[in-house]
C-alpha positions in Angstrom: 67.5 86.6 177.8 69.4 84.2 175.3 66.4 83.8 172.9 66.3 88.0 173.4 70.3 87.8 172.4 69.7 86.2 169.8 66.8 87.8 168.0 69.4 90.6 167.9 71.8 88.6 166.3 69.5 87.1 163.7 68.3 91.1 162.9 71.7 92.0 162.2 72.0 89.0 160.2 68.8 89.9 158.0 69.5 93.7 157.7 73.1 92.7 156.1 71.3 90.2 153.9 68.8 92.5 152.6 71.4 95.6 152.4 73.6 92.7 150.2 70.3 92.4 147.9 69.7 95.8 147.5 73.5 96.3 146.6 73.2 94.0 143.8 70.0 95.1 142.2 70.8 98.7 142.5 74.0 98.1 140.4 73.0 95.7 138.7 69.9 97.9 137.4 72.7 100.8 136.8 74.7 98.9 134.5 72.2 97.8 132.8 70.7 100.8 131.9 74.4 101.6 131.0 74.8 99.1 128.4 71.3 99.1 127.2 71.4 103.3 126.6 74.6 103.5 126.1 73.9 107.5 127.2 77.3 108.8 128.5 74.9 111.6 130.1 73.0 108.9 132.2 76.3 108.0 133.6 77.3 111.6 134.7 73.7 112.3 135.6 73.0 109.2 137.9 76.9 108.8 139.1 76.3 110.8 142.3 73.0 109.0 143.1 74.2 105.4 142.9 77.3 106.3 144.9 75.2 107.9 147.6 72.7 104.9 147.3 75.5 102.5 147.6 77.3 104.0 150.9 74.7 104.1 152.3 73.9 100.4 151.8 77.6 100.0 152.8 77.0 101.7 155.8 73.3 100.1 156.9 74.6 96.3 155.8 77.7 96.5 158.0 77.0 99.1 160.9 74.1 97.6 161.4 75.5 93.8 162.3 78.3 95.2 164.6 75.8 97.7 166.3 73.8 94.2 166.9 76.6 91.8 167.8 78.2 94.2 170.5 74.7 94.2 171.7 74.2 91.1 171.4 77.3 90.3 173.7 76.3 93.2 176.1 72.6 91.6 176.8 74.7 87.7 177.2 77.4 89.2 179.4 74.5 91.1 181.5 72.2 87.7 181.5 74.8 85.3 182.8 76.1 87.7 185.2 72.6 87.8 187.1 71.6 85.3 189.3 68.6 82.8 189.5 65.6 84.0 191.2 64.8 81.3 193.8 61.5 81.1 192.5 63.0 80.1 189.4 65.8 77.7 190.6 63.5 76.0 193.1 61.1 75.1 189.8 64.2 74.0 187.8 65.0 71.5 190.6 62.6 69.3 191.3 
C-alpha cells in the first residue's frame, strides 16, 4: 500500500510539473507573437483563448496535487489502520 501511496503522490507531483511547463510555453509563445507582430488585433483576438488556456492550467497543476495528496493520506491512514495477515506476519518473523 505505501509504494501504491506514493505512486499517487509522485502523479500529482508530475501533473503540476507538466501543467508548470505548459504555463510557460503557452505565454511565453503569446508574448512572443506579441512583440514579434506587434498586431494589437492578435491581442484582442487571442486574449480570451490564452486566459481560458491558462485557468485551466491553473486549475489541472494545482487541483490535481491536492486531489492526490488527500488521497494519498486516505490510502496511508487506511493501510496502517489494517492489520497483518498472519500469513504475512508469520513470514516476516522468522
Amino acid at each position: 500500500m505505501d509504494a501504491f501511496a506514493e505512486g499517487i503522490g509522485a502523479f500529482g507531483t508530475t501533473v503540476f510539473r507538466l501543467a508548470a511547463v505548459a504555463f510557460l510555453v503557452l505565454n511565453g509563445a503569446a508574448i512572443t507573437a506579441v512583440f514579434l507582430t506587434r498586431n494589437r488585433e492578435l491581442v484582442n483576438r487571442w486574449t480570451g483563448r490564452v486566459l481560458a488556456a491558462n485557468l485551466l492550467l491553473l486549475g489541472v497543476g494545482l487541483g490535481t496535487p491536492a486531489v492526490t495528496f488527500c488521497l494519498k493520506m486516505v490510502v496511508q491512514a487506511v493501510s496502517s489502520s489494517q492489520p497483518t495477515p498472519a500469513a504475512a506476519r508469520e513470514a516476516l518473523d522468522p
